[in-house]
C-alpha positions as CSV (number, residue, x, y, z in Angstrom):
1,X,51.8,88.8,58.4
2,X,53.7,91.5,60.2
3,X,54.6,91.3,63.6
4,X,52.6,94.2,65.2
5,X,54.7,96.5,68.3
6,X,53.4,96.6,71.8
7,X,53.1,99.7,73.0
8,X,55.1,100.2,76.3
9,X,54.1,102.6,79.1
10,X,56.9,103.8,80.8
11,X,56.3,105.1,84.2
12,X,58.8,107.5,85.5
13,X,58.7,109.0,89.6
14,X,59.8,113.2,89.4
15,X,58.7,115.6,92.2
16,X,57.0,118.1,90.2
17,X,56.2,121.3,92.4
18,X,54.3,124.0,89.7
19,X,53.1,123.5,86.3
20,X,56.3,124.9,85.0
21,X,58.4,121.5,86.0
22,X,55.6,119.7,84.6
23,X,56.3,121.8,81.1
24,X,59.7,120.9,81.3
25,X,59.3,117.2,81.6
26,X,56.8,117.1,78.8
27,X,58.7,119.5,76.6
28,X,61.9,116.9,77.0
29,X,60.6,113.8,76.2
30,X,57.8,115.2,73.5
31,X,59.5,113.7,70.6
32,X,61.9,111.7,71.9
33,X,63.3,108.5,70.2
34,X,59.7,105.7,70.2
35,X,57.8,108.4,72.7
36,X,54.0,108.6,71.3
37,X,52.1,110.5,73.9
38,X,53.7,111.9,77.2
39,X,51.2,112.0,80.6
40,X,51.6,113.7,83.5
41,X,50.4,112.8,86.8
42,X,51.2,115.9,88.9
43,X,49.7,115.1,92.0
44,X,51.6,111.5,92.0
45,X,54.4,113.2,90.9
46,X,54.4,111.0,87.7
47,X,55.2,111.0,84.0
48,X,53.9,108.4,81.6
49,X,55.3,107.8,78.5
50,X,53.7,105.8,75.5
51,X,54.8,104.4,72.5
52,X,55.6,101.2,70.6
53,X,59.4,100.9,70.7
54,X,60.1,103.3,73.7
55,X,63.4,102.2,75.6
56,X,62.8,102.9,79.5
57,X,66.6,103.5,80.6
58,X,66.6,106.0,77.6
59,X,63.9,107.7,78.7
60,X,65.0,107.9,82.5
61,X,68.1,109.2,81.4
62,X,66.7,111.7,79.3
63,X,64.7,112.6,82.7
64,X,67.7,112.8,85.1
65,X,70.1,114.7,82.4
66,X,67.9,117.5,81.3
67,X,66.1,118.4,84.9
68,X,65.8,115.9,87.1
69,X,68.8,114.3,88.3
70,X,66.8,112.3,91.3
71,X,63.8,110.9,88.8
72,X,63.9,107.3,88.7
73,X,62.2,104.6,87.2
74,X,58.6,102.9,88.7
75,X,57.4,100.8,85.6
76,X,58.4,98.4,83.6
77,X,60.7,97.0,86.3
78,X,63.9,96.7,84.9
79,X,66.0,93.3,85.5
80,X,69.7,94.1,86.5
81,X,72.0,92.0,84.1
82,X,74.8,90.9,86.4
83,X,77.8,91.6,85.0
84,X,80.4,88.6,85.1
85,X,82.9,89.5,87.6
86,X,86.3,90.1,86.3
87,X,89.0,87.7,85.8
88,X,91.6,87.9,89.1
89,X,94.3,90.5,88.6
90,X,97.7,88.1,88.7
91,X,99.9,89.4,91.3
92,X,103.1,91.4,90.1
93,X,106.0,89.8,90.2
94,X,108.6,91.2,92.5
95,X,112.1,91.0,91.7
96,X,114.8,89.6,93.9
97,X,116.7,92.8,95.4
98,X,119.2,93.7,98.1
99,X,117.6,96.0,100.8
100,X,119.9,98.0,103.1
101,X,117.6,98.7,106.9
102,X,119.1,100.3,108.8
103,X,117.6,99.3,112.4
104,X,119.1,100.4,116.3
105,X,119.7,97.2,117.7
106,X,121.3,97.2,121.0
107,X,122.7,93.8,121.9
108,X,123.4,90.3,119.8
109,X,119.9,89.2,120.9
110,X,118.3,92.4,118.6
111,X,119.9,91.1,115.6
112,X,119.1,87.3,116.4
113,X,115.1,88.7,116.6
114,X,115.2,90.7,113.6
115,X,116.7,88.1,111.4
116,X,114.0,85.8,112.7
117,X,111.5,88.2,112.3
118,X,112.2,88.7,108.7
119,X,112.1,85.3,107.7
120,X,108.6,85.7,108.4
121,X,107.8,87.5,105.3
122,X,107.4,85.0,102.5
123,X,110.0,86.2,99.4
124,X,112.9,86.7,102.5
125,X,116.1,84.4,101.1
126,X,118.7,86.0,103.5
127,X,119.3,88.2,106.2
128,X,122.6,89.8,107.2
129,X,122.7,91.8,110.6
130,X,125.3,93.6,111.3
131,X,125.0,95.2,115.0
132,X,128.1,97.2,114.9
133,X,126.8,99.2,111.9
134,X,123.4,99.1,112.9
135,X,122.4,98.1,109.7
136,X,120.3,94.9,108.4
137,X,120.9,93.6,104.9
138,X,118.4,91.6,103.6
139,X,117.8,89.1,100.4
140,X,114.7,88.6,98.6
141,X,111.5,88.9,96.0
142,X,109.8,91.4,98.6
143,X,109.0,94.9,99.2
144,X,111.0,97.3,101.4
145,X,107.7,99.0,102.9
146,X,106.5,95.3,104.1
147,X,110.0,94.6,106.4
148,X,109.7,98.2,107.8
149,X,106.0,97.1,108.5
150,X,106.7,93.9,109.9
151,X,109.6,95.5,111.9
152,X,107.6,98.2,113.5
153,X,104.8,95.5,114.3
154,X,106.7,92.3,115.6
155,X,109.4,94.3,117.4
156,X,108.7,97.8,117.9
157,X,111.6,99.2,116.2
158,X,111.1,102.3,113.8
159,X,113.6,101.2,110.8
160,X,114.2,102.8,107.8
161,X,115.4,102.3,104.0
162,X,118.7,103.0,103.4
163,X,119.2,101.5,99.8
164,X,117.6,99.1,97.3
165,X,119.1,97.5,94.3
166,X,117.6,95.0,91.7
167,X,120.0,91.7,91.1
168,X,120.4,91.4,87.4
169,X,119.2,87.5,86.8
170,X,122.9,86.5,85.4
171,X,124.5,88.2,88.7
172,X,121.9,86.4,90.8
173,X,122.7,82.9,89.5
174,X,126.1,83.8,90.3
175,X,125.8,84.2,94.0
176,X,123.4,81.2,94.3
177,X,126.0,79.0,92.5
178,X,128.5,80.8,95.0
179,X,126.5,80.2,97.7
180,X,125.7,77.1,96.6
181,X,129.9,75.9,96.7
182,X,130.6,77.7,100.2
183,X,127.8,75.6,102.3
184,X,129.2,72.5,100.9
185,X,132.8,73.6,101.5
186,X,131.5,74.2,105.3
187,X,129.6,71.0,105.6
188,X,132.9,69.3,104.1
189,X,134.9,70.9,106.9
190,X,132.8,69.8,109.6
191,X,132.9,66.2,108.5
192,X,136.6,65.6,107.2
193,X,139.8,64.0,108.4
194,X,142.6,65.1,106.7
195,X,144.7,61.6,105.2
196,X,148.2,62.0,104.0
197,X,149.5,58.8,101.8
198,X,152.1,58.4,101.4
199,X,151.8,58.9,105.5
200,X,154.7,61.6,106.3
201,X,157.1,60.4,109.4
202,X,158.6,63.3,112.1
203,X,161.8,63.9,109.4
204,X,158.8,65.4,107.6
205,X,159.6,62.9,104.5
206,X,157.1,61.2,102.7
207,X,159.1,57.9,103.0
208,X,160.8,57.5,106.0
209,X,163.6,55.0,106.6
210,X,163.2,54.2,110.2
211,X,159.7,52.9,109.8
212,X,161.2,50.4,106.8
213,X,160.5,46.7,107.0
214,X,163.4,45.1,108.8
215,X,164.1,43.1,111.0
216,X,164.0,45.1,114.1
217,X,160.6,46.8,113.2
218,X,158.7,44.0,111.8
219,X,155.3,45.3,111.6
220,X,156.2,48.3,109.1
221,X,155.8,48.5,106.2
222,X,156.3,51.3,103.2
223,X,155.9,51.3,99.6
224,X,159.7,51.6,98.1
């Protein structure tokens, strides 16, 4: 046995002034894709429209595009499908860059707060301040609008962008590998004592004959 249709009775809100906008709701949906029998209600500014497979958004739309853009929808009620919220866009990747400020700074102190300023900004790697030159050089995955930003807000300097270059990643290993070499060059200054062996005497020889074992200077002693 066939599954018989239900017939649906779409009921649709349109302030309707004469008979003439009644006319023209009726002509527009007489016809329409599963619309049977079309109503109208004019003095509760309704239109009712029958039929077995009538889709009600069709029919609204149908409503609001040919007259009535501010018809809308009474019956059936119509469940809002909520739409899956979409997937979090990944942050762009900055590249590491050299960015040229160039920034007033009046004193050694200005360029101590400006380099501590700017490693505030996550992505900084290094800062270079050079007062004399006015100029701040700075290191890092960020964007050159963010340290005039955080500039003009921590300090209350007006700054602006001189240059900005892109490190290539083969350069970029470079200098860290450069880096890298010169801070443990500097830590292995700080910490060493220079030996000579064999120890050199004031004749400036390596092996020096007055500090010989013999019997006069009994506690030295050199490697012949």
């Amino acid at each position: 046995m066939a599954k018989q249709s239900r017939n649906v009775d779409v009921v649709i809100r349109v302030h309707m002034h004469c008979r003439g906008c009644a006319d023209k709701v009726s002509t527009c949906l007489r016809g329409f894709d599963g619309v049977e029998e079309v109503v109208i209600d004019r003095e509760n500014h309704e239109v009712i429209a029958k039929g077995a497979n009538v889709d009600p958004l069709m029919v609204l739309e149908r409503v609001q595009k040919k007259h009535f853009g501010n018809a809308e929808l009474i019956s059936p009620k119509i469940t809002e499908i909520e739409k899956p919220e979409p997937p979090p866009e990944e942050p762009e990747e900055i590249p590491i860059k050299i960015i040229v400020l160039e920034v007033p700074m009046h004193c050694p102190q200005c360029a101590v707060d400006i380099r501590r300023r700017l490693f505030e900004i996550a992505g900084v790697l290094r800062v270079e301040p050079n007062m004399e030159e006015g100029r701040v050089t700075v290191k890092g995955a960020v964007v050159a609008t963010a340290l005039v930003e955080h500039i003009k807000r921590t300090l209350g300097k007006h700054s602006d962008v001189v240059s900005e270059m892109p490190i290539e990643p083969e350069k970029e290993e470079k200098e860290e590998v450069v880096e890298q070499k010169e801070k443990e060059e500097e830590e292995e200054e700080k910490g060493m004592v220079a030996y000579h062996y064999p120890g050199r005497c004031c004749c400036g020889r390596d092996f020096c004959p007055c500090e010989a074992f013999n019997d006069e200077n009994v506690h030295s002693c050199a490697i012949m």
